[in-house]
C-alpha positions in Angstrom: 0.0 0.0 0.0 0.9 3.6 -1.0 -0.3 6.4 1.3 0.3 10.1 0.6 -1.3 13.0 2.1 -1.9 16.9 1.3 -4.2 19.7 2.5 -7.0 21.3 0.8 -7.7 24.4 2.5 -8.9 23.0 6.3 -9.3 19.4 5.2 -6.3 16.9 5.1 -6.8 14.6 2.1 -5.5 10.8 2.6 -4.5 8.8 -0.6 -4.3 5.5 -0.3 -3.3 3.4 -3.3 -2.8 -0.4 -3.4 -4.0 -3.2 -1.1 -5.2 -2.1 2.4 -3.8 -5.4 4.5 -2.4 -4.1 7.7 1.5 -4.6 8.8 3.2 -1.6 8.2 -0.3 -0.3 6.4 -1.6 0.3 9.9 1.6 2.5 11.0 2.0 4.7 7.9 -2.2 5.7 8.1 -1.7 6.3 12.0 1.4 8.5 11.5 -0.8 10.6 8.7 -3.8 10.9 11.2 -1.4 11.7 14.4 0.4 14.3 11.9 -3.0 15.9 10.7 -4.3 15.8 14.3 -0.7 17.7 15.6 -0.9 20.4 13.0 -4.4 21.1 14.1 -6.6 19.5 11.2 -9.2 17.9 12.6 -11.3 17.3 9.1 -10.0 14.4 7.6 -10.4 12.9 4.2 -9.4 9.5 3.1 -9.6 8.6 -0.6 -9.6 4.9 -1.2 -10.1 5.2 -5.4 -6.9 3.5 -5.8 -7.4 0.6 -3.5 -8.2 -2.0 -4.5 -8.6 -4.6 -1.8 -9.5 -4.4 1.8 -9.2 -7.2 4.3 -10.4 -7.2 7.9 -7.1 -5.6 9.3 -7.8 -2.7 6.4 -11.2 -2.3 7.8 -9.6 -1.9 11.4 -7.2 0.8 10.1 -9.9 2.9 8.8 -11.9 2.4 12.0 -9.0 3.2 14.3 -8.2 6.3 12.0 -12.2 7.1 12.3 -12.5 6.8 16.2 -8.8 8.7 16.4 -10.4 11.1 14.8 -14.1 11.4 16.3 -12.3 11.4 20.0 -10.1 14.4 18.9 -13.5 16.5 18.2 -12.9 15.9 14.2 -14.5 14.3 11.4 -13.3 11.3 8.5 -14.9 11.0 5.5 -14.6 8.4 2.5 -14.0 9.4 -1.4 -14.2 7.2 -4.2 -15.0 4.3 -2.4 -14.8 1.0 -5.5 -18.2 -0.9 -5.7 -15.6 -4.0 -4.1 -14.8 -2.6 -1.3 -18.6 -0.5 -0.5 -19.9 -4.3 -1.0 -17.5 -5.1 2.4 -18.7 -2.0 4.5 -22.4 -3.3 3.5 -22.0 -6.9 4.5 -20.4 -5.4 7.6 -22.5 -2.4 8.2 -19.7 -0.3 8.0 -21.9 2.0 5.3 -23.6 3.1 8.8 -20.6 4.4 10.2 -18.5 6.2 7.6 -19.8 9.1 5.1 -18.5 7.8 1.6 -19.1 10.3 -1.7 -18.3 9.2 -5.2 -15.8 12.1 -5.5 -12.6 14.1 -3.8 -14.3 17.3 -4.8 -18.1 15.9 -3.5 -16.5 15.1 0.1 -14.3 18.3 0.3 -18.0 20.3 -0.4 -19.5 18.4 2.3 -17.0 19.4 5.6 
């Protein structure tokens, strides 16, 4: 897995590219949220349009980067999310917990 990250205005905006499988996965997106949360972002956005598979230790990155988030008074949001991977949040009812938009630009408008 690739991660890269950049800010848009207020927001932080999370790249991931690749398969989201844990290891050394899990470290590199908790460095980017600690960063984010140290520089004072608290809106976070992660775009998954490049990833192509998630397994269960995936999912628990981008929970633990969701509740990281939520206890620090900010918010996560999902971009691009494949129909693959939205299949997994439904069968887990994940889809309940995470805003998800079709586009960078849709979730940036909706902070």
């Amino acid at each position: 897995m690739k991660a890269e990250k950049r800010v848009e205005g207020d927001v932080t905006i999370i790249t991931l590219s690749g398969k989201l499988m844990g290891g050394p996965d899990a470290e590199a997106v908790r460095e980017l949220i600690k960063g984010s949360l140290d520089a004072g972002s608290k809106k976070v956005l992660i775009d998954l349009g490049d990833v192509s598979w998630v397994n269960s230790t995936g999912l628990g990155i981008l929970i633990a980067s969701h509740v990281t988030v939520t206890n620090a008074g900010g918010s996560v949001k999902l971009s691009r999310v494949s129909k693959r991977i939205h299949q997994i949040f439904m069968v887990t009812k994940l889809h309940t917990v995470f805003d998800t938009y079709d586009s960078v630009e849709q979730a940036l408008a909706s902070f």
